[in-house]
C-alpha positions in Angstrom: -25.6 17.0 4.1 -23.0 15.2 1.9 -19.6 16.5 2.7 -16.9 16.2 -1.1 -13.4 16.8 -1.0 -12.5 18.6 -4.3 -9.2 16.4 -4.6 -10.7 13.0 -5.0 -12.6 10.8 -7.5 -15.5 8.7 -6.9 -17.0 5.8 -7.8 -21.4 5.0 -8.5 -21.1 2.7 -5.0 -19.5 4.8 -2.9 -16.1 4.5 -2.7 -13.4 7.5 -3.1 -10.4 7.1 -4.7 -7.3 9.7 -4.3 -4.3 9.7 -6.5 -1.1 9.4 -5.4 0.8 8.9 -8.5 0.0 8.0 -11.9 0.0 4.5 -10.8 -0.9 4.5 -7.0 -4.3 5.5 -5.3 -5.5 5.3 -2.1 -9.5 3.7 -1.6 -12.0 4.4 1.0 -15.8 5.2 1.4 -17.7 8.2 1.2 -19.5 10.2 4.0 -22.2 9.6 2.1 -21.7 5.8 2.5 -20.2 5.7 6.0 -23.7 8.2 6.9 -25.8 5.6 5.2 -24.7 2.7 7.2 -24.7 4.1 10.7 -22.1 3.7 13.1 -19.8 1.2 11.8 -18.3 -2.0 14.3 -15.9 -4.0 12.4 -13.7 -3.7 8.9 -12.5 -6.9 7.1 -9.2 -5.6 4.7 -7.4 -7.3 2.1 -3.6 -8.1 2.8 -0.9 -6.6 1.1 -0.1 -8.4 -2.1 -3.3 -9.2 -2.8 -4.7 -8.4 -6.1 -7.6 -6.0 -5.9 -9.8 -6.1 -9.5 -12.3 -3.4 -10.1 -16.0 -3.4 -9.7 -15.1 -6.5 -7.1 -14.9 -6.8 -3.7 -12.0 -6.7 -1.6 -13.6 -6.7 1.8 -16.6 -5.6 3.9 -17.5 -3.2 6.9 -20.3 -3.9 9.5 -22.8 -1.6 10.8 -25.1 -1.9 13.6 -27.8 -2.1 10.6 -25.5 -4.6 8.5 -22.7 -5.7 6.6 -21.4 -4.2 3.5 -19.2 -5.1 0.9 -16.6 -2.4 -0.4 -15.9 -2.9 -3.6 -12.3 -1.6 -5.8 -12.8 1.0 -8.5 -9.3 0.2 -9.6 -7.4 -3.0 -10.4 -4.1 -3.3 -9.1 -1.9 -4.8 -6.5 -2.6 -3.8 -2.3 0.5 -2.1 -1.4 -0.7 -0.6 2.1 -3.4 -1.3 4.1 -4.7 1.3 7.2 -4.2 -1.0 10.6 -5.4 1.2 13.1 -8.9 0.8 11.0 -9.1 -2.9 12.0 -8.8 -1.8 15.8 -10.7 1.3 15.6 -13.3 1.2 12.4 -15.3 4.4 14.3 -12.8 6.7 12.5 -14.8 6.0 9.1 -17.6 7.7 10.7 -15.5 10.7 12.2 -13.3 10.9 8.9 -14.2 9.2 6.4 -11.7 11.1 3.8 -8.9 11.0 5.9 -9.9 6.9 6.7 -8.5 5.3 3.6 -8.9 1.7 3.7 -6.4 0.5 1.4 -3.8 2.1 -1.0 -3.1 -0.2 -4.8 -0.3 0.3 -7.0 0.5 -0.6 -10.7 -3.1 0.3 -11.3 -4.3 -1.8 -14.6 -7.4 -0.7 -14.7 -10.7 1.3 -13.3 -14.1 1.9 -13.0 -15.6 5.1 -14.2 -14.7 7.8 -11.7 -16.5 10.7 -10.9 -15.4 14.2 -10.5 -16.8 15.9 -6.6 -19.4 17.8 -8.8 -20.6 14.6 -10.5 -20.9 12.7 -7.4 -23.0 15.4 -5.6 -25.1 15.4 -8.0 -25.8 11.6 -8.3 -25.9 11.6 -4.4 -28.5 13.8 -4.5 -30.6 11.5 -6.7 -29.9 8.7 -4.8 -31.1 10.4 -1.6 -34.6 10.8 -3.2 
């Protein structure tokens, strides 16, 4: 079972993107992503500052079945990153919608996002 929030966007690899502003989101993965990788063991996050571009890699998580990059569906600058996911990267795997990873402001740019409807529809392909 794919569990969607109704108040976040998504991106074709996984990642979930909520609004805060018109110029600030905050990123993290999926359940669908976080079920797909199995219990996850360590999280490797940007610093604040960095630049973030999409469709690129800012960092990567590690499963006990391997590592995984996570990639930005937005392009903008890291204003916050979540620290207690570097000491405790379990609480993807409880929460993955309340387990943002980073949060990017002065947005220039994104990849196409999907509403919950698309998504749960193109995880259901992807299943199969």
């Amino acid at each position: 079972m794919n569990k969607i929030l109704e108040n976040i966007f998504f991106a074709e690899t996984h990642e979930w993107v909520e609004f805060i502003s018109d110029t600030a989101v905050r990123v993290g993965i999926s359940f669908f992503a976080q079920h797909e990788l199995g219990d996850l063991v360590f999280i490797n996050l940007p610093e604040v500052g960095d630049t973030v571009t999409a469709g690129v890699a800012f960092g990567d998580v590690e499963s006990v079945k391997a590592v995984s990059d996570i990639l930005s569906p937005v392009t903008g600058i890291v204003s916050a990153i979540n620290e207690d996911l570097l000491n405790s990267p379990e609480k993807i795997n409880k929460d993955p919608y309340g387990s943002w990873f980073i949060e990017v402001e002065g947005i220039t740019g994104k990849s196409a996002l999907m509403s919950p409807a698309e998504y749960e529809v193109f995880c259901e392909k992807e299943a199969h």
